[in-house]
C-alpha positions in Angstrom: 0.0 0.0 0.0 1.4 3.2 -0.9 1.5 6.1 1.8 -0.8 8.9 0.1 -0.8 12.5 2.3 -4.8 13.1 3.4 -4.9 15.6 0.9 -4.4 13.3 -1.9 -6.8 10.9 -1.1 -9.1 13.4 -0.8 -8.3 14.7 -4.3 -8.4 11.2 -6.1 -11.8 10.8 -4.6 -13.2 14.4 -5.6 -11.9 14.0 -8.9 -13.7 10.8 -9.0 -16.7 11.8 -8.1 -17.0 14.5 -10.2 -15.7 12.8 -13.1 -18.5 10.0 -12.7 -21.5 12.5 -11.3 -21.1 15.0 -14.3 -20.7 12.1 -16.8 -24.0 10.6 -15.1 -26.1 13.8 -14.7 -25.6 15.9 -17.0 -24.4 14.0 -19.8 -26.6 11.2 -19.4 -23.4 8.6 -20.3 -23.5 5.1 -20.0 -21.4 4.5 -16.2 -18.6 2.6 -18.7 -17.2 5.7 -19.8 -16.8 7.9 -16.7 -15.4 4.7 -15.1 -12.8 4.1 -17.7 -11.6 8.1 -17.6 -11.4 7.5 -13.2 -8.8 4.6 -14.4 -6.8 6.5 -16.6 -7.1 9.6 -14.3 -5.8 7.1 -11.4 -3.2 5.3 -13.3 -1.9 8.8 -14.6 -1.6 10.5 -10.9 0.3 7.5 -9.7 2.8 8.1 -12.0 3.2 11.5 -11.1 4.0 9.9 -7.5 6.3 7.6 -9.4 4.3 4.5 -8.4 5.4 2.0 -10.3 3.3 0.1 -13.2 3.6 -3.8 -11.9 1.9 -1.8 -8.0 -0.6 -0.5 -10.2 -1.1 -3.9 -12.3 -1.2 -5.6 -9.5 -4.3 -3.5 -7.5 -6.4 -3.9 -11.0 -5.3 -7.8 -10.8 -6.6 -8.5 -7.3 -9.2 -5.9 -7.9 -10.7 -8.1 -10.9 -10.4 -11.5 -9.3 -12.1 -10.5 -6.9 -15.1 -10.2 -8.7 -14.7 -13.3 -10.8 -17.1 -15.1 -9.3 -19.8 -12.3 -9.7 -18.6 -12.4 -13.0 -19.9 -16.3 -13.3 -23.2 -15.3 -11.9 -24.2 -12.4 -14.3 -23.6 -14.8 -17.2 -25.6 -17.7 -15.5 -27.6 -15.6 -14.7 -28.6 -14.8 -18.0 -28.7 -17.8 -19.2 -31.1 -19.0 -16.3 -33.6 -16.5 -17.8 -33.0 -17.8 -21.8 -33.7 -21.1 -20.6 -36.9 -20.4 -18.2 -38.4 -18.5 -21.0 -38.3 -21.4 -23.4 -39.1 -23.7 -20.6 -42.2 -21.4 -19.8 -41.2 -21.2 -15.8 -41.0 -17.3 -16.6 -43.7 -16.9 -18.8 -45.6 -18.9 -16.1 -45.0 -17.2 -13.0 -46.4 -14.0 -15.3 -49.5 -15.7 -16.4 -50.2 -16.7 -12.3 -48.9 -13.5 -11.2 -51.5 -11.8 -13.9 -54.2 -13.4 -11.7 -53.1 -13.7 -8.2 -51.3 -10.7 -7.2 -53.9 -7.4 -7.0 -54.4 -4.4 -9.7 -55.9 -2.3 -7.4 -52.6 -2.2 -4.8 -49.9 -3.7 -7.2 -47.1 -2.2 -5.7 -47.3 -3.3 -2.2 -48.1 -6.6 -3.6 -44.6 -6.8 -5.6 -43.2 -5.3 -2.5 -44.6 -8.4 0.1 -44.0 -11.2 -2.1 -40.8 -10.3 -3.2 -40.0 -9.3 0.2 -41.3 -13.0 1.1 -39.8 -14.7 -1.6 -36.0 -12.6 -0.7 -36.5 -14.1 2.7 -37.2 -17.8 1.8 -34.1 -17.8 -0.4 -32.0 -15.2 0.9 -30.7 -14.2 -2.7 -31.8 -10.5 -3.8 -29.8 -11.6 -7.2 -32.1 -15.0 -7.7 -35.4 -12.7 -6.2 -34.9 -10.1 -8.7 -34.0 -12.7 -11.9 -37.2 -15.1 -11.3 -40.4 -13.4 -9.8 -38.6 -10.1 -9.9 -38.3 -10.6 -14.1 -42.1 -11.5 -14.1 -43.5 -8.3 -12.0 -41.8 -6.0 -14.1 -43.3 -8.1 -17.3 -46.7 -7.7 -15.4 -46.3 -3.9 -14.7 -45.2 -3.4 -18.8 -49.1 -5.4 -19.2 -50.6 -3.0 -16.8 -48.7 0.3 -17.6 -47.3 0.9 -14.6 -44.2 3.0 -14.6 -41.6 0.3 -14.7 -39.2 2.5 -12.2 -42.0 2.1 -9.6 -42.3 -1.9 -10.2 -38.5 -2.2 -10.3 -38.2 -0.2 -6.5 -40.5 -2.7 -5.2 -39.0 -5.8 -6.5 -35.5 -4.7 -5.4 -37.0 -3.4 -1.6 -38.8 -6.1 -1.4 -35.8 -8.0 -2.9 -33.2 -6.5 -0.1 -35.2 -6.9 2.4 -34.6 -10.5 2.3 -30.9 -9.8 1.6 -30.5 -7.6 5.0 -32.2 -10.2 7.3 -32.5 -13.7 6.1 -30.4 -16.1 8.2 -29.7 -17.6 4.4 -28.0 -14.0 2.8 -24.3 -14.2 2.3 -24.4 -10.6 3.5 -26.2 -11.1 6.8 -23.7 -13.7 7.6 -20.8 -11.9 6.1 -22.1 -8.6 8.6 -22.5 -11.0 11.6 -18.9 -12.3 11.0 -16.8 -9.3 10.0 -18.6 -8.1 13.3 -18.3 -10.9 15.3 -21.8 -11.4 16.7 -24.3 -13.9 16.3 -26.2 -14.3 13.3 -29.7 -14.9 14.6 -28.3 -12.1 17.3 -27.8 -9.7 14.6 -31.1 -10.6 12.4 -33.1 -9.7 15.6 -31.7 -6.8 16.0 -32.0 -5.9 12.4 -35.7 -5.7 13.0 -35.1 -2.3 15.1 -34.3 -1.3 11.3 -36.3 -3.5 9.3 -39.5 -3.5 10.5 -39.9 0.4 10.5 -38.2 0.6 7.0 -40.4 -2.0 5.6 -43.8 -0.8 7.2 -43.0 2.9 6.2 -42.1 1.6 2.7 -45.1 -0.3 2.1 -47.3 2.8 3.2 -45.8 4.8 0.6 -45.6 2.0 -2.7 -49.1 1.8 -1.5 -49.3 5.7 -1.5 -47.2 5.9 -5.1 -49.8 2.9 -6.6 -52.9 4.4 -6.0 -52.3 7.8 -7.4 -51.1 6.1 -10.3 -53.6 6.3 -12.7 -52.3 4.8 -15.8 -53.4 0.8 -14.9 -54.6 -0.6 -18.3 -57.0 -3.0 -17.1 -57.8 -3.5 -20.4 -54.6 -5.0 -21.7 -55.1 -7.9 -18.9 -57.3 -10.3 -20.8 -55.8 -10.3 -24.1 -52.5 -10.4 -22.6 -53.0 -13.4 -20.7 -54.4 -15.0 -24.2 -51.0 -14.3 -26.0 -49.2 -15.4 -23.2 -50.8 -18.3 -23.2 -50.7 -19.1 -26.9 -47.1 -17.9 -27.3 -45.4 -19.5 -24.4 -45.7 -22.7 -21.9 -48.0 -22.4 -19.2 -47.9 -24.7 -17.4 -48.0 -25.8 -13.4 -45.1 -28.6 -14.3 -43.0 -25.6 -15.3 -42.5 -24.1 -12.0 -40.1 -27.3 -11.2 -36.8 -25.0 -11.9 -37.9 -22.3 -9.7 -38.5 -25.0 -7.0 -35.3 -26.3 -7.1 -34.1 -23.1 -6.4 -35.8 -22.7 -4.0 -34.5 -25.6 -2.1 -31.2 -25.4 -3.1 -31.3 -21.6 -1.5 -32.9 -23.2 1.7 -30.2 -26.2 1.9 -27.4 -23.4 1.5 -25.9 -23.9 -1.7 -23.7 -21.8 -3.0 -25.7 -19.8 -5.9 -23.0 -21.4 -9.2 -24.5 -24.4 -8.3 -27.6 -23.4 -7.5 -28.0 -21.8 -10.9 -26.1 -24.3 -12.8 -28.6 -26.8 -11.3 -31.9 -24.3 -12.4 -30.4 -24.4 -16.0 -30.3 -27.7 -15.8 -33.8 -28.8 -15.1 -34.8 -25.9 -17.0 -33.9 -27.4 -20.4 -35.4 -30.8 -19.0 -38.6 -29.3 -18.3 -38.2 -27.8 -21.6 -38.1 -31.5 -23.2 -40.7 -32.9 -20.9 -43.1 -29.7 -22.1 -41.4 -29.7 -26.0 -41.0 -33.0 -26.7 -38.0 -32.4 -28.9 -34.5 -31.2 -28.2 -32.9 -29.1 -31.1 -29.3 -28.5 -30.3 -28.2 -25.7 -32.1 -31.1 -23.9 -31.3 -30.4 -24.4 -27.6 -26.8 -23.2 -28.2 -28.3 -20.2 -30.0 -30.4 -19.5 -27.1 -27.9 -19.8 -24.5 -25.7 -17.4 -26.6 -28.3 -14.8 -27.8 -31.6 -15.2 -25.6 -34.8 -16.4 -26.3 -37.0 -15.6 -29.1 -40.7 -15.8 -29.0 -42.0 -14.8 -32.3 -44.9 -13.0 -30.4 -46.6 -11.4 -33.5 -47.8 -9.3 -30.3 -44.7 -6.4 -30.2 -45.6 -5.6 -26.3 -45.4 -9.7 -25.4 -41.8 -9.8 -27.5 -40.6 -6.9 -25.8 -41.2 -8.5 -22.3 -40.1 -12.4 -23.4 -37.1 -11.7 -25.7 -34.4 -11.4 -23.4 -31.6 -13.5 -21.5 -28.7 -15.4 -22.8 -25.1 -14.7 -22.3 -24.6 -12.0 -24.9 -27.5 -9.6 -22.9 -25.0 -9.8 -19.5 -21.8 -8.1 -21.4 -22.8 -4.7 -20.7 -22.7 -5.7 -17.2 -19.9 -7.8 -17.3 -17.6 -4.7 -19.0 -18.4 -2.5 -16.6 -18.4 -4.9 -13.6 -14.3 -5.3 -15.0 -13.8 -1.8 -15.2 -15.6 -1.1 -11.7 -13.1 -3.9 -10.5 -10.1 -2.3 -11.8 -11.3 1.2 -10.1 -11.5 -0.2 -7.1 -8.3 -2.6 -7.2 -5.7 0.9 -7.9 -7.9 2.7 -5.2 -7.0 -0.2 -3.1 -3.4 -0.7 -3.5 -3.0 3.4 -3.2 -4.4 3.5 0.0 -7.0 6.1 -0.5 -10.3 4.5 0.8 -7.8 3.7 4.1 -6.4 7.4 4.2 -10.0 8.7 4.5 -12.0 6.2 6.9 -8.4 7.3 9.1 -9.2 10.9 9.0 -13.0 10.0 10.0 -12.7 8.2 12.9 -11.1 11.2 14.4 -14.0 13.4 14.6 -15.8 10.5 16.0 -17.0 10.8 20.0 -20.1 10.3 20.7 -22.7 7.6 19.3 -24.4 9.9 17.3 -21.1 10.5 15.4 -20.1 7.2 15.1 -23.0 5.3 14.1 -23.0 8.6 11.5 -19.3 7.9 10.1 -19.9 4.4 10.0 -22.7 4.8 7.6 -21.0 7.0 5.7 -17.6 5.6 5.4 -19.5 2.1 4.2 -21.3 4.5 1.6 -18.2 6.2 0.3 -16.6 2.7 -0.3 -19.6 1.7 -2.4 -19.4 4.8 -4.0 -15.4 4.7 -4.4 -15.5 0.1 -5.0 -18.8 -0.4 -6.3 -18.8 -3.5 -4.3 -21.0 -4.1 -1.2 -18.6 -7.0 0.0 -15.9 -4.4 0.8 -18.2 -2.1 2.2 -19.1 -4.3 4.7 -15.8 -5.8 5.5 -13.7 -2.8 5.6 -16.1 -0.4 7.2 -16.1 -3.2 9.9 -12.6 -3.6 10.6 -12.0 -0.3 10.4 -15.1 0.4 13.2 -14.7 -2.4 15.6 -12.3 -1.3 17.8 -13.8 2.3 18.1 -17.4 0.6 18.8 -16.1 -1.4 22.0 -14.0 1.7 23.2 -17.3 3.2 23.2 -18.7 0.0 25.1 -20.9 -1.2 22.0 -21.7 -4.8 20.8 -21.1 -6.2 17.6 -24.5 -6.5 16.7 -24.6 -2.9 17.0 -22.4 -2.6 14.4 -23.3 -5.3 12.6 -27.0 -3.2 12.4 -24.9 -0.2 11.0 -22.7 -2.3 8.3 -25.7 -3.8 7.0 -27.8 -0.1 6.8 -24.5 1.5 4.9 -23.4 -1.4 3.0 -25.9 -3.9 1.9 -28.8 -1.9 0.8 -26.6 0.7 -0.7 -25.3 -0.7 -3.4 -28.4 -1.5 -5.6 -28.3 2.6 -6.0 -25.0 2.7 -7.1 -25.2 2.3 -11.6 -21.7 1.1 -11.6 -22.1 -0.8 -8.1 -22.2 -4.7 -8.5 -25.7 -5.2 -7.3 -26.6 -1.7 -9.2 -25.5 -3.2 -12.8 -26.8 -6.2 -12.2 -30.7 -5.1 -11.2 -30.9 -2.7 -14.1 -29.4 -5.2 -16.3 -31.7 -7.9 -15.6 -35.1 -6.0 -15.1 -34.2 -3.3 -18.0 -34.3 -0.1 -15.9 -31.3 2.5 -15.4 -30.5 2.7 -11.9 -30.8 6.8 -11.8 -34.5 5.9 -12.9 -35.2 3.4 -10.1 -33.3 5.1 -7.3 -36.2 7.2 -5.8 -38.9 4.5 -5.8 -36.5 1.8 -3.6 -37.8 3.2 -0.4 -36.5 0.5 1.8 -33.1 0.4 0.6 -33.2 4.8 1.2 -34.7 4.6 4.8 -32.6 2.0 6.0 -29.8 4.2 6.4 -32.0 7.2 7.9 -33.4 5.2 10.1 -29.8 4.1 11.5 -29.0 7.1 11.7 -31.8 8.7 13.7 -31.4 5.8 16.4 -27.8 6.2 16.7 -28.4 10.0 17.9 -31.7 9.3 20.0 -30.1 6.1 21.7 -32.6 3.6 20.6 -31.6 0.3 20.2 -28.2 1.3 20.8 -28.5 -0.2 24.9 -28.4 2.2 28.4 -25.0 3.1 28.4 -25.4 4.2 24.5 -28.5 6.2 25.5 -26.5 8.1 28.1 -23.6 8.8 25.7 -25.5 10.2 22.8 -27.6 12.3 24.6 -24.7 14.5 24.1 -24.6 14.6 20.4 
């Protein structure tokens, strides 16, 4: 790690930010480019400093492997949805959607089941690619603004990503703050269960003064569906295996490899034929419906491997950011010059937020949020005679449900990827992932949930 002065680090990460929010804002740019100017902008100060090449290589090396295995996922990911589409387990979970969940209160409906569904599998990434793909198809049918249906699949999506025992990132917050993990989840729900009440009040709020349902569209949709697709109970089988392969704590490559796979047998069972090259087409390039109906294509003609590269490019680039930001020390520097300011609870809990925010806004990834934010903080948290789950509660409020609202953030590229909205169009309608942090906030300067002792300290912030 190279010793940067304050000042620099401050710089690199002004620069930065104002490279990537002009590029964003006013320019309306794909996050590629502004991303790929912050590497060269990087790359050239350190050789001002003199910093050799092979340091620099080496941050964008270990700054790209670690995302290898996200990497994977995307592309699985898009071939899951290729194959559920020809299988008709999509295309099905639309047409029972279509007449289960209500028109009247839509919204809140995405936002419970998806919340339900997050918290059976404890996967926001498999939530938002299975029933997640199908509500937004539902909401194109209806005419509901598809930034709306996309903040409700991905609160209700996170909300089973912040406190289901089965979430690599509730574990991965329990651990990094070395609590217990049903510990932790219970006192998550000082967070949770405000932000998701007060969230459901207002998709509830947002839905009924939406007046552009077309109710009409309902019927002959379902029709089309049904003549251009499989529907079919037998071909919810993938998305049960899922399901249980989520519950039994698989890891998610085998877990999708294994909804691929039972996806193109459930395709055979339903088909009754097996055409090779059209399957290797399919994995490559999508699925294809032939929907003389242009609304029904435009909501079934998706997936394949080719539809995650956008991702994937900028997931590398994001990477390599993040790897020479890394090995230069910077995000270090400035948690450092934080933590100094910090003494009271309000203050903390405050910085602790913020400094997790800042590294998704500086990585793009909500792993290193979480981890370095936490060793950064633990120390300071039981000077101040806090528990882990406290902080634990804090990395989860900065870190975790941060990163969906970030467009070159992991978990940002990959929702508007997969469900076809721009993150910048999205961000004000996830109301759970926005009041998470507020909430944390507010408590850490009233004292609530923060124990006696806490109550007594902050009362001085």
């Amino acid at each position: 790690m190279i010793d940067l002065k304050r000042w620099e680090s401050f710089l690199i990460v002004g620069v930065m930010l104002s490279i990537i929010g002009v590029s964003l804002i006013h320019y309306n740019a794909h996050p590629h480019v502004p991303i790929f100017f912050v590497i060269v902008f990087i790359i050239g100060y350190g050789f001002i400093r003199r910093i050799a090449w092979s340091t620099m290589e080496e941050g964008i090396i270990k700054g790209v492997k670690s995302g290898i295995i996200p990497i994977i996922i995307f592309m699985l990911i898009g071939v899951l949805i290729a194959v559920w589409m020809e299988s008709g387990t999509i295309p099905t979970l639309i047409a029972y959607s279509l007449q289960i969940v209500s028109t009247d209160y839509f919204l809140p409906s995405v936002f419970i089941t998806t919340a339900i569904v997050g918290l059976s599998i404890g996967s926001a990434f498999t939530t938002v690619s299975t029933i997640g793909v199908a509500f937004i198809s539902v909401g194109t049918i209806l005419g509901i603004p598809l930034p709306m249906v996309a903040g409700a699949v991905i609160s209700g999506a996170l909300v089973g990503d912040k406190m289901s025992p089965l979430s690599d990132t509730t574990n991965l917050a329990s651990s990094v703050a070395k609590t217990d993990l049903f510990e932790h989840i219970r006192h998550m729900l000082w967070v949770g269960v405000p932000a998701f009440l007060i969230s459901l009040i207002l998709f509830t709020i947002v839905g009924r003064t939406n007046g552009s349902v077309q109710l009409h569209n309902l019927n002959d949709m379902l029709i089309s569906l049904q003549e251009t697709a499989i529907v079919h109970p037998f071909a919810l089988l993938p998305a049960f295996c899922i399901v249980i392969m989520a519950i039994l704590k698989k890891s998610a490559i085998p877990t999708m490899i294994l909804g691929i796979v039972v996806g193109l047998v459930t395709s055979f069972v339903l088909r009754g034929d097996v055409m090779i090259a059209d399957w290797m087409t399919l994995i490559q390039n999508g699925y294809v419906s032939g929907a003389e109906n242009p609304e029904l294509a435009n909501i079934l003609d998706r997936g394949g491997i080719q539809s995650m590269m956008w991702a994937v490019s900028l997931l590398l680039l994001t990477l390599s950011m993040g790897g020479l930001l890394s090995v230069l020390g910077v995000i270090e520097k400035l948690i450092a010059s934080i933590q100094g300011a910090v003494k009271t609870t309000g203050r903390l809990v405050l910085s602790t937020v913020f400094s997790a925010i800042g590294i998704n806004v500086s990585l793009g990834e909500q792993y290193m949020s979480v981890i370095l934010t936490g060793e950064a903080y633990e120390k300071r948290y039981q000077e101040m005679g806090h528990s882990g789950k406290q902080l634990s509660k804090v990395l989860e409020s900065g870190g975790t449900v941060i990163n969906p609202l970030i467009p070159y953030g992991v978990s940002g590229v990959f929702m508007s990827s997969v469900l076809g909205v721009p993150v910048l169009s999205y961000l004000p309608f996830v109301f759970f992932c926005l009041l998470c942090p507020i909430i944390t906030i507010i408590y850490g300067f009233s004292g609530i949930s923060f124990g006696k002792n806490t109550l007594r300290e902050s009362n001085v912030s």
